[in-house]
N, C-alpha and C positions, 0 to 999 in steps of 0.2 A: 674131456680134456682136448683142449687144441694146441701142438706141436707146430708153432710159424717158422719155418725158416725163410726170415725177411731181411730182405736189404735197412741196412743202418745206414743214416746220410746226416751231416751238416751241410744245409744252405745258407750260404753266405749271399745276401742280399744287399745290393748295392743299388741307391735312386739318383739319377741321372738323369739331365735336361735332355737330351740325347744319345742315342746308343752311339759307341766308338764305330769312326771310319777307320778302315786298314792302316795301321802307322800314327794312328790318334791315340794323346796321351789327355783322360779327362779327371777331371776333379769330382766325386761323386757329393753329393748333396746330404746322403745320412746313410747308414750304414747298421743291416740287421742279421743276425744270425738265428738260426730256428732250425730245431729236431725235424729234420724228414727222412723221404724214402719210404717207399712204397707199404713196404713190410711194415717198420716200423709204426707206421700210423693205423696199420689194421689192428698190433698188436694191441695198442693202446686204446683203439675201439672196443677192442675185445675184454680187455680188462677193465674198460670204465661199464662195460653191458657187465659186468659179473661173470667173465667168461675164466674154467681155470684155465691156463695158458703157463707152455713154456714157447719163450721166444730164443730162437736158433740164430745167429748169424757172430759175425767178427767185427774191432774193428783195432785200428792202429792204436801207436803210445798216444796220438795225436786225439785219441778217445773220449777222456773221459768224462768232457763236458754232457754229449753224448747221450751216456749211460746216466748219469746225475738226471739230464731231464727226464729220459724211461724209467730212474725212478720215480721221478715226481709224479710220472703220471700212471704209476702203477706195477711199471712193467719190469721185471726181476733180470740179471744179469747173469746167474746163474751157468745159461747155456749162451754165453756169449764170449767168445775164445779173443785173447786178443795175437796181436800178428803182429811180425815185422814189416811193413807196410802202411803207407796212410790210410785214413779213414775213409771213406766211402764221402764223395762229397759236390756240391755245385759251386758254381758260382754264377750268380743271377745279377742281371744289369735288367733293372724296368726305368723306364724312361718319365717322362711329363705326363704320353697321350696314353702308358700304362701298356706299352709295349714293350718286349722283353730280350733278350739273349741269351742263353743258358748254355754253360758247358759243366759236362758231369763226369768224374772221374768215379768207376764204380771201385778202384782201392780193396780194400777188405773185402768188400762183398763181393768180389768177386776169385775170391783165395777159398771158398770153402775148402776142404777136403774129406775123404769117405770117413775116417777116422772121427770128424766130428758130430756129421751126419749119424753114424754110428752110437757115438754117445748120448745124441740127444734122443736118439728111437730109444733106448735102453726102457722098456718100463714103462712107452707110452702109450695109450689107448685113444680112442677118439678117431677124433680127425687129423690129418698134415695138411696143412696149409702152406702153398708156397706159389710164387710169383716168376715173372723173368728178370730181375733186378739183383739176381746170384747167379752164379756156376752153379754147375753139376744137377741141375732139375732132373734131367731123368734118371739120376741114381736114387733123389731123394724118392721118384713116383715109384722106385722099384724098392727099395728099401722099403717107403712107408709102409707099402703093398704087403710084404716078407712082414711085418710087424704086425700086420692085421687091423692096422688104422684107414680108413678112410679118405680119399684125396680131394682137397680141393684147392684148384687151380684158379688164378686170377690170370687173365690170360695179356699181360701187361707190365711194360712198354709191348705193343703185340708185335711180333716174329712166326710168320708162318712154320718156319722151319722150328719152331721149340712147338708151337700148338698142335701142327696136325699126327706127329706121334702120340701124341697123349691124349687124343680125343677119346680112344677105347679103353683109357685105361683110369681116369678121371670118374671120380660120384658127382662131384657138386663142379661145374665150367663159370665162371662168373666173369663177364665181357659189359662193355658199356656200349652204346649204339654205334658207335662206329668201329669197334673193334667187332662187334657180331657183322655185320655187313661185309669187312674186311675176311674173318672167318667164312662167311660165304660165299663171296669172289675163290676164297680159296679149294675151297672144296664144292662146289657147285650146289650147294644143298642150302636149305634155310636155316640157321642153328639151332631151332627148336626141332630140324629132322635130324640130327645126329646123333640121336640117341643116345646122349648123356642122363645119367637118373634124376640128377638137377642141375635145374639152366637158371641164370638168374639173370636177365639185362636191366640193368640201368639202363634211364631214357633221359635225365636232368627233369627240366621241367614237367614231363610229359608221364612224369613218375615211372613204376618200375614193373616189367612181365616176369615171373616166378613159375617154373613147370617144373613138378617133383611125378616123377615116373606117369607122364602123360598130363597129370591134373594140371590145369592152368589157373594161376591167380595172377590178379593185377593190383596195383595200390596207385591211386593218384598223388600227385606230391602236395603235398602241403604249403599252402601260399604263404611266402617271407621273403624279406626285403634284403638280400645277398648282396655281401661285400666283397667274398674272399671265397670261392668257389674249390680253391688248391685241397686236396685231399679227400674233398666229399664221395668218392666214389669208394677209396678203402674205408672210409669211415662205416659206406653202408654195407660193405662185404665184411669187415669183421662184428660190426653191430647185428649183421645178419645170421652170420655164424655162429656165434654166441647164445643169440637168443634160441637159433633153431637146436642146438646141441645140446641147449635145458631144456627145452619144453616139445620139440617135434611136434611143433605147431607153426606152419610153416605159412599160413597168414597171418598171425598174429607177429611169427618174425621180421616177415615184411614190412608189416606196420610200424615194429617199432625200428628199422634200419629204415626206412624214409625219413622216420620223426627225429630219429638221432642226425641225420646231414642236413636233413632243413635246419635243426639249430645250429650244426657247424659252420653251413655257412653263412651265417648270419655276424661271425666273430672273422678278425684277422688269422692268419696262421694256419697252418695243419692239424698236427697232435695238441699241440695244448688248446686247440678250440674242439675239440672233441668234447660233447657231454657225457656226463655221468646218466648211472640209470634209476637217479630220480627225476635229474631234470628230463630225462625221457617220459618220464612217466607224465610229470607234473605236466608236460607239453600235449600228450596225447589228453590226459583229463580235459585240458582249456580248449582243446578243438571240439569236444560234445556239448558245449556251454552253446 
């Protein structure tokens, strides 16, 4: 079982000839809304790999649209509290040349409280999976801890000051290249020296480095023609997770968390371009042809 306590988000996406100058009032050109948030897109990696999962977080009355798409794409409500407060949310301005402006209110997600943390441990085994896109991390790393679940930490949007307590206290640290390099400026050391039991960096194209208690594996990425690059990195952290939590086979989990973000981004969107774990499969078969 994987216990996510993940940020819920709508981004509101707005296309524009131009991003606004200070005191510009523009006209936007089309206008899209889409299920994100950090959390939430791993959760629904995890659920389309076949992972069991409860998903932990809040979100306002402002919700429920939301929750409607985490069900569509799997992901159960269950441990999702609602608040008085708005929903966790963006609002995105991309331009002509596909330049952007982003402001993000974290809303909900960032209301957790110990009380709910509390209820969603009740019962749980496995893994805790959580991010810095909520409140309260280090209660959950101490809580999970107290529950006898396993922790793994996505170390992102990165914040020195939330990652280097939790370095000793983390199983699985999952960073992307420039969040590990950022981790090393920070602590003087290479992040494969920190002696986490598993490391896992994303590289983008350059595929991905995996160290489970010393052992090193790498997986090259799989060549495809990307349109929409936005969430491929939870994609491959809860694709990864998933798979390594059924089978503790942790090149073969690799494999199929490259296979599943190369197909995602090959599609618009975040969570609803996340594949299932046929077309994971169906995708790895076509690469031995």
């Amino acid at each position: 079982m994987i216990t996510n306590f993940g940020s819920i988000n709508i981004d509101h996406v707005y296309q524009v000839t131009n991003l606004p100058k200070a005191g510009e009032t523009l006209s936007a050109k089309s206008y899209a809304r889409y299920l994100g948030g950090k959390g939430v897109n791993q959760s629904v990696a995890i659920a389309k790999a076949g992972g069991t999962l409860r998903h932990v977080g809040a979100v306002g009355a402002d919700g429920n649209w939301a929750l409607e798409q985490m069900a569509d794409n799997g992901v159960g409500d269950e441990h999702v509290t609602r608040l008085d407060i708005a929903t966790g949310h963006a609002i995105i301005y991309v331009d002509d040349s596909a330049e952007n402006q982003i402001v993000i209110l974290g809303g909900a997600n960032t209301a957790l409280t110990e009380q709910i943390i509390d209820d969603a441990l009740m019962g749980a085994t496995g893994w805790v999976l959580f991010q810095n896109e909520t409140n309260m991390i280090d209660v959950i790393a101490s809580k999970g801890t107290d529950a006898g679940c396993k922790l793994a930490y996505a170390a992102a949007p990165f914040s020195k000051e939330h990652a280097l307590p939790l370095l000793d206290k983390v199983d699985l640290l999952a960073v992307n290249e420039t969040e590990a390099n950022d981790l090393a400026d920070a602590t003087g050391r290479k992040v494969e020296d920190l002696g986490v039991p598993i490391l896992l960096v994303t590289k983008g194209s350059a595929g991905a480095d995996l160290w489970v208690d010393g052992e090193y594996f790498h997986q090259s990425a799989f060549k495809v023609d990307a349109v929409d690059t936005t969430g491929a990195g939870d994609t491959f952290l809860g694709s990864f997770l998933a798979q390594y939590d059924e089978t503790n086979d942790p090149a073969g989990a690799l494999q199929y968390a490259t296979a599943a973000s190369a197909i995602q981004v090959t599609r618009q969107g975040a969570a609803n371009a996340i594949p299932n774990k046929k077309e994971v499969i169906k995708f790895l078969e076509a690469q031995k042809k």
